[in-house]
N, C-alpha and C positions, 0 to 999 in steps of 0.2 A: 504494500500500500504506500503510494506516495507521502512524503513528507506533509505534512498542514503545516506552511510557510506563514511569517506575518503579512506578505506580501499577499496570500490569497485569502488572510483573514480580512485585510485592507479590502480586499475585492468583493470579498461576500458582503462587507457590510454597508461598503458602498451602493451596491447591488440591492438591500435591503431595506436602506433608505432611499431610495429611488422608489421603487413600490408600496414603501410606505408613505411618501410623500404625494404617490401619486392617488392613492386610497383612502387617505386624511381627511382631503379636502369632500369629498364625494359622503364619509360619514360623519362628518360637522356637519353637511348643510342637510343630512338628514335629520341630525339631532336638533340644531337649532330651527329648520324650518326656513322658507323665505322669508328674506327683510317686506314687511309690508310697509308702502311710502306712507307716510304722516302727512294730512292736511285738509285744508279745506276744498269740498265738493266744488265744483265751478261746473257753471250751466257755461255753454257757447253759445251766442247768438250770430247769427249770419244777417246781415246791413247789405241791401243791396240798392244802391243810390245813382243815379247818372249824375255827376254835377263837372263832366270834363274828360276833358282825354287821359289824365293825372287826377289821382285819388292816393290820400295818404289814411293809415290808419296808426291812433295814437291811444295810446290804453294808459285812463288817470289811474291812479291808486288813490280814492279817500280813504276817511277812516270808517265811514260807513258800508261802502259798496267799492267796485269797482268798475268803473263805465269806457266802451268803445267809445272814442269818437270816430268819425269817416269823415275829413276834412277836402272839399274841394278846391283845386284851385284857380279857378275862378269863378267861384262864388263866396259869399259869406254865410251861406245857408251850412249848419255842422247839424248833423242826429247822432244822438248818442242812446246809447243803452245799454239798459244794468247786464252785465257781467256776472255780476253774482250775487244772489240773494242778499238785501241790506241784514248784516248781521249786528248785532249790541256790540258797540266802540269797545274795544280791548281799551282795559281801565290801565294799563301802560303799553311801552313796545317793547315789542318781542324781543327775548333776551338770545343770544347766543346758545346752540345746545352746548350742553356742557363736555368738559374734554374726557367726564369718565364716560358718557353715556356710552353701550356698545365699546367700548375701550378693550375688554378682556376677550371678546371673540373676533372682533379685527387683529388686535395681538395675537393671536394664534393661529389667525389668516396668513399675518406678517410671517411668522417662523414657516408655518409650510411650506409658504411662496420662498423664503431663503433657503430652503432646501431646495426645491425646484430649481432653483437660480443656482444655489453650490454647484448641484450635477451638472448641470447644464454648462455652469463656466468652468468646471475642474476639468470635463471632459475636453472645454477647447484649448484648457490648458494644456494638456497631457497632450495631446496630440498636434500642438505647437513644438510642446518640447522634441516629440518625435520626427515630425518637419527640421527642426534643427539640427538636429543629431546626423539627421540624413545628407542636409545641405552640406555640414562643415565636415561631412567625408566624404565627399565627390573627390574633394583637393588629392585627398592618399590613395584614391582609385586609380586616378588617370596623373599624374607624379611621374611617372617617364614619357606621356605623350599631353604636354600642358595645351598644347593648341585644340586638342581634341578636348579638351578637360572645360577649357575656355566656352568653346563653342557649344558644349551641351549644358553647361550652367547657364549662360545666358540667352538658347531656343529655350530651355526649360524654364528661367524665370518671366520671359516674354511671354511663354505661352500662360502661366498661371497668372502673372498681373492682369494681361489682357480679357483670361474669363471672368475672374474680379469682376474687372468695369464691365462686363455684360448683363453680367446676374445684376447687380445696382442700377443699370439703364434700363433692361429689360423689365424688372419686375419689379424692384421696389427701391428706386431712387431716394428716398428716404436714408438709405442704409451707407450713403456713399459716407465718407471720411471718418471723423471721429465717433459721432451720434451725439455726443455729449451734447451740443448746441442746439439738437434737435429737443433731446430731451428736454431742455430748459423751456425754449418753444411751445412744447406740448404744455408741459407745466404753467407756464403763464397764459393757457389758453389760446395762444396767435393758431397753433396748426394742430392739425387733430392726429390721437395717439397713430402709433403706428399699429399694418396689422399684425396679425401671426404667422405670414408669410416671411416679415422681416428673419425672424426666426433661421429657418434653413440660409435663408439668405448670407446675412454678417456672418454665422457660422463657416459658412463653405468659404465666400468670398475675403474674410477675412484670412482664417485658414491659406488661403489660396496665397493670399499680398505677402498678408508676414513670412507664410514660410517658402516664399520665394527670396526673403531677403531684404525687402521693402524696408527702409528704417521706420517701420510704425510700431506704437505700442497694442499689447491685446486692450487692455483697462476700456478702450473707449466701446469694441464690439461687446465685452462683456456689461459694461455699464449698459448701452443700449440692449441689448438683448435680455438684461436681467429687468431694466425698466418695463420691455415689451411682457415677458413672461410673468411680471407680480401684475400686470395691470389686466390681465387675463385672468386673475383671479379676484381682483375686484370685481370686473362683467358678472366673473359665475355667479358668483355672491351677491349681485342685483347690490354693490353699496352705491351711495350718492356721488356724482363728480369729488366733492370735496373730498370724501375716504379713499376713491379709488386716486384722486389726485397725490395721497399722501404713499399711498400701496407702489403707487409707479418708482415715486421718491427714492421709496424704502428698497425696492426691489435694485434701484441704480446705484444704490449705495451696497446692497449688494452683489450683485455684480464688480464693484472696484474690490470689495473686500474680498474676493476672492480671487480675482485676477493678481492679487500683491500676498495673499495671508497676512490680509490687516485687516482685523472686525472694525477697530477704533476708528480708522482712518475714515472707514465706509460710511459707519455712521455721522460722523464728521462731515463727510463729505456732504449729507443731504443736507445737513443741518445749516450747513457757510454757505454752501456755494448753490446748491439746488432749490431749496425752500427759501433761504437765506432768513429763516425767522424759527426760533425755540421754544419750543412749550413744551408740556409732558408727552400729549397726546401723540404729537412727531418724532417726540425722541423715542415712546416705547415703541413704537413703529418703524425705527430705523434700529433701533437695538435687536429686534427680535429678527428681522429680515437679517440684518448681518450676522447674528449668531448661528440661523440654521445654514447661511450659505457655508462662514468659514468653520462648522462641524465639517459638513459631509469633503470640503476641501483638503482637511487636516484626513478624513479619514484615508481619503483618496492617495494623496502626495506628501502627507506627515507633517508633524509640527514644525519641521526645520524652518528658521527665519529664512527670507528672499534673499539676502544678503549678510555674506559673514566677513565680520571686521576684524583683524587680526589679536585688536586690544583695546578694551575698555579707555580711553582715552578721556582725563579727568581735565579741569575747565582749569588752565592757566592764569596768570595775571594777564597779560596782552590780549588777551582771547577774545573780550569784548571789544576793545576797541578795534582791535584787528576785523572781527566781522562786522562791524560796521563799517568798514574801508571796502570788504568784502562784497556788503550787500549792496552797496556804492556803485562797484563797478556789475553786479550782477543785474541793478534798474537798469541801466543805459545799455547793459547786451538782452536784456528781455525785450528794449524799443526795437535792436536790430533786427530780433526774433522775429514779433508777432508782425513786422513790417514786408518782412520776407515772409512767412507762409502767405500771408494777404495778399502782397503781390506776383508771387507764383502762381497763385489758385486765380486771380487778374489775366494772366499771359495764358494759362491754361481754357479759359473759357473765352479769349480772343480767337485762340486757334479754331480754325476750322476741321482739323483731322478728328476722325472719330476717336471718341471717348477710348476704344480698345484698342487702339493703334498708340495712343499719347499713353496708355497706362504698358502696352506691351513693350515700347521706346524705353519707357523707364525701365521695365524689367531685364531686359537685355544688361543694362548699363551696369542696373543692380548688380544682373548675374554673375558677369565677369568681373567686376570688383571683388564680388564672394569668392571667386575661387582664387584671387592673387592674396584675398585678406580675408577670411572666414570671419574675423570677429570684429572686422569693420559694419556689417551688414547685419541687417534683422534690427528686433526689437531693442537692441544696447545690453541688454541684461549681462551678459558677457562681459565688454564693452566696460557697462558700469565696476562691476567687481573685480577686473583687472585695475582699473584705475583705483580703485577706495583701497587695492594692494599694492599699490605705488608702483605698479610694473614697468609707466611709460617716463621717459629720460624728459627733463625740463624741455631741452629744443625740438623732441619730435612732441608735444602736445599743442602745440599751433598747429601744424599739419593736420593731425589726428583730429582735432576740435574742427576745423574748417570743411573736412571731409565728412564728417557726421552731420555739419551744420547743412552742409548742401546737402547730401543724402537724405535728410529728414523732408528739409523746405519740398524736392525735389519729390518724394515719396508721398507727401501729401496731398502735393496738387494733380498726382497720378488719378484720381475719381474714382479709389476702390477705398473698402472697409481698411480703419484702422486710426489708433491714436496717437494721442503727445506726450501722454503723462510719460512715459520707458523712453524715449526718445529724448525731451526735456532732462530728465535726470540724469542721464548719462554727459548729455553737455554741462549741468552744474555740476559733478563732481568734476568733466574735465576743466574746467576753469577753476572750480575748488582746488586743485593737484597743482594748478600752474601756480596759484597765488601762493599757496603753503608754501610752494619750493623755493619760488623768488625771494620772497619775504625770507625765510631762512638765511638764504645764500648771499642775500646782498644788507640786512639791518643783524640783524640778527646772529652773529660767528659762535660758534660751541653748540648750539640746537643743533637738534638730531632733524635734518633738514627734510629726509623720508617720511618721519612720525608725523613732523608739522605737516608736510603736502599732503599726508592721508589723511588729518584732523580735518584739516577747512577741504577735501574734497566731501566728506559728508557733509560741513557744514551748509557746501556752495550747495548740496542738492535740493536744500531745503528753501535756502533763499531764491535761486532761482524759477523755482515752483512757487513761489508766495509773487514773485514779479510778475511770471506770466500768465498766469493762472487767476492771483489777486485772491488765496484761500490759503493764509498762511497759519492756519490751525490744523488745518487738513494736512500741511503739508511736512511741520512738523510733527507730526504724530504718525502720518505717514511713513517717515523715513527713520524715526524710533522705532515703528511695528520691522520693517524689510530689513534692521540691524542689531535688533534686540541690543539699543544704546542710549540710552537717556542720559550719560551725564554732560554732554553737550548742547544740552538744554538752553544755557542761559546764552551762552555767543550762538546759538542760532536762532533764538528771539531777536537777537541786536542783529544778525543779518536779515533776517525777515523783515524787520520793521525800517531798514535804511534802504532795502532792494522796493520797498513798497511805497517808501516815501518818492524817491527818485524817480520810480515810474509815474507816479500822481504825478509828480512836480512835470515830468516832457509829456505829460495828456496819453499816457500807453496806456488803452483799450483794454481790461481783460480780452485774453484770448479768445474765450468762450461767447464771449458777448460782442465782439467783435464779429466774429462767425456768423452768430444767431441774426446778426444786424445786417451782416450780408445777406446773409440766404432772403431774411423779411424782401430787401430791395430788388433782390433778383425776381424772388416770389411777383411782388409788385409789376417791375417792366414787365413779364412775360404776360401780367394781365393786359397790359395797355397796349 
């Protein structure tokens, strides 16, 4: 009889709660019954009036009734009629439902739906990871014939960017780049959620960009995909926009928390940046989504933190003012940043070449850089923990940082599934690495010039995610959950809040909101 491994205890249970997650939901709404809507009966009345070629219709609210007007224009003639039976004036107004009512079976809405979202994103985890695995051994395959090696990395990452951009054209345009901006979108009401088709879609499509080599991160297909799937289980549940608005939140907070193995981060993340307002109700709601995603992730892929630091690294005297010089130069390259993906994704939507030809272009370029440089390409993750282990030499991290910086801009504007957050972070620890070193070698004589560069490269990853992003709670807490490192705490508060001030002070956009601002305008001309 074969061994019982932890590996296929990891499997069964994974396996487990997948079935159990997906049978949960089906015996709550048995036990609890449907929500029935609360409110007042309304009669309709139908007003049929000629007073013009233009007729508007405008509905008062008194305190007594409610009345149609049917206003013409050009007449002064208005008929109005009750709406709804005149009821006894409410001896105040209406107060707000309260943030317990249905509080306890939403929360349990919330965990199931973050289990659905763990599997769902551990699975495009894992199978990211195995996309990589596979990329960065083409190189040792074909190593006595490079031009062949060349040529089949790059027809292969042309071919997989380019179906990307089809699946997103073809079926659900919605899914194209980060999703994050959409989410927000949907959230603020501007455009309505996505469907469940989004689903296979980002999955595949995503799949497809990163593990061609695309500099994207997962965080943004899992965020939207984890949005789409809690927000499917608000629909089942029949709860009100407002609940299912909060379920979408919670499920995209899910979604990051599992894409990183950071619950904190996730919930963080709805609470700064997606909701961008705190109460109980939203936090149990982002707590509990994050909890079931990063169970079944941990069961899936284990507790190991994202990234390992070599050493606990305790908070210096120089340390704050240093990352304040840090977060300095970290505002002013977040303006270069978000100016460059904006105007790449500009030149990209100039061109007339189809959408799967501009993303298969890109993939070519990708490809063959992957095989001269395996851990230049993809999502950074690599990338980032070679750098936070001080591997790369002071004068090659201007190349390295320039090469990544085009890569990413360049990867973005390709019109397939994928994000910023892995991408971003890999450039602030490299700028984190360069500052540490410099500072070392030119103020500083007798410091251990290596320790410093890998100090302020975590520091850099935090502040430059609080610049461009403009969520630097998230971002801190973020990159404490991916290093299991808190005592860097206090100088990466003082770099967060000087990379934040600087961006305020040159007028830099969040990212995200930048995005969401385009897309609105784009939305717009295509009307007119």
């Amino acid at each position: 009889m074969p061994e019982f491994s932890e590996e296929n205890a990891r499997a069964l249970l994974a396996l487990a709660t997948f079935i159990g997650a997906a049978a949960l939901p089906f015996l709550f709404r048995l036990a609890f019954g449907r929500r029935r809507r609360k409110g007042r009966s309304r009669a309709f009345v139908s007003v049929a009036l000629a007073l013009g070629r233009r007729r508007r219709l405008v509905l008062l609210r008194t305190a007594g009734a409610e009345r149609l007007l049917l206003l013409g224009e050009k007449s002064d003639l208005a008929v109005e009629a009750d709406v709804a039976a005149a009821a006894p004036p409410p001896a105040e107004e209406p107060q707000e439902p309260s943030q317990l009512q249905g509080l306890f079976p939403l929360g349990l809405v919330s965990l199931f739906a973050g289990v659905a979202v763990g599997t769902l994103c551990g699975a495009f985890r894992l199978a990211l990871d195995a996309a990589g695995r596979l990329r960065s051994s083409i190189p040792d395959w074909f190593a006595d014939r490079p031009l062949l090696g060349v040529a089949i990395m790059a027809a292969g990452a042309a071919l997989a960017a380019g179906l990307a951009a089809f699946l997103v054209r073809r079926f659900v345009p919605a899914a194209v780049g980060s999703g994050i901006p959409h989410v927000e979108s949907v959230i603020d009401g501007d455009e309505p959620p996505s469907p469940p088709l989004l689903l296979p879609v980002k999955f595949v499509g995503g799949l497809l960009a990163i593990g061609a080599g695309l500099a994207l991160g997962r965080e943004g297909p899992s965020v939207q995909m984890g949005a789409t799937l809690a927000h499917q289980f608000g629909r089942y549940f029949r709860y009100d926009w407002r609940d299912q608005q909060s379920l979408l939140a919670a499920g995209a907070g899910a979604g990051l928390a599992a894409a990183f193995n950071a619950p904190l981060a996730g919930a963080a993340f709805v609470l700064e940046e997606l909701l961008r307002r705190f109460d109980m109700r939203h936090a149990t709601i982002a707590l509990g989504a994050s909890v079931g995603a990063i169970s079944v992730v941990r069961l899936m892929d284990g507790p190991t933190p994202e990234l390992s630091v070599a050493t606990h690294y305790q908070t210096g005297t120089l340390d704050v003012p240093l990352g304040l010089a840090l977060g300095a130069a970290m505002g002013l390259a977040s303006l270069a940043y978000n100016r460059a993906i904006l105007g790449a994704l500009d030149i990209a939507d100039r061109s007339r070449w189809p959408a799967e030809t501009k993303a298969a272009l890109v993939g070519a370029g990708v490809g063959a850089i992957g095989f001269l440089a395996p851990d230049l390409v993809g999502g950074g993750d690599n990338l980032t923990q070679k750098t936070l282990d001080g591997a790369f030499a002071l004068d090659a991290l201007p190349l390295v940082f320039a090469l990544r910086f085009t890569l990413g801009v360049v990867s973005y504007a390709a019109g397939t599934p994928g994000g910023l957050f892995a991408p971003l972070l890999a450039l602030g620890a490299e700028i984190g690495l360069f500052f540490g070193l410099l500072i070392a070698g030119l103020f500083i004589p007798g410091e251990d010039a290596q320790a410093m560069g890998m100090k302020f490269a975590l520091i850099g990853m935090a502040a430059f995610f609080a610049a461009v992003v403009r969520a630097p709670l998230t971002g801190m807490i973020l990159i404490t959950e991916m290093t299991d490192n808190s005592e860097l705490l206090l100088p990466m508060l003082a770099a967060c809040f000087s990379a934040m001030a600087i961006a305020a002070v040159c007028r830099n956009e969040p990212i995200y909101d930048a995005l969401k601002d385009r897309s609105a305008r784009l939305a717009r001309r295509a009307e007119t």
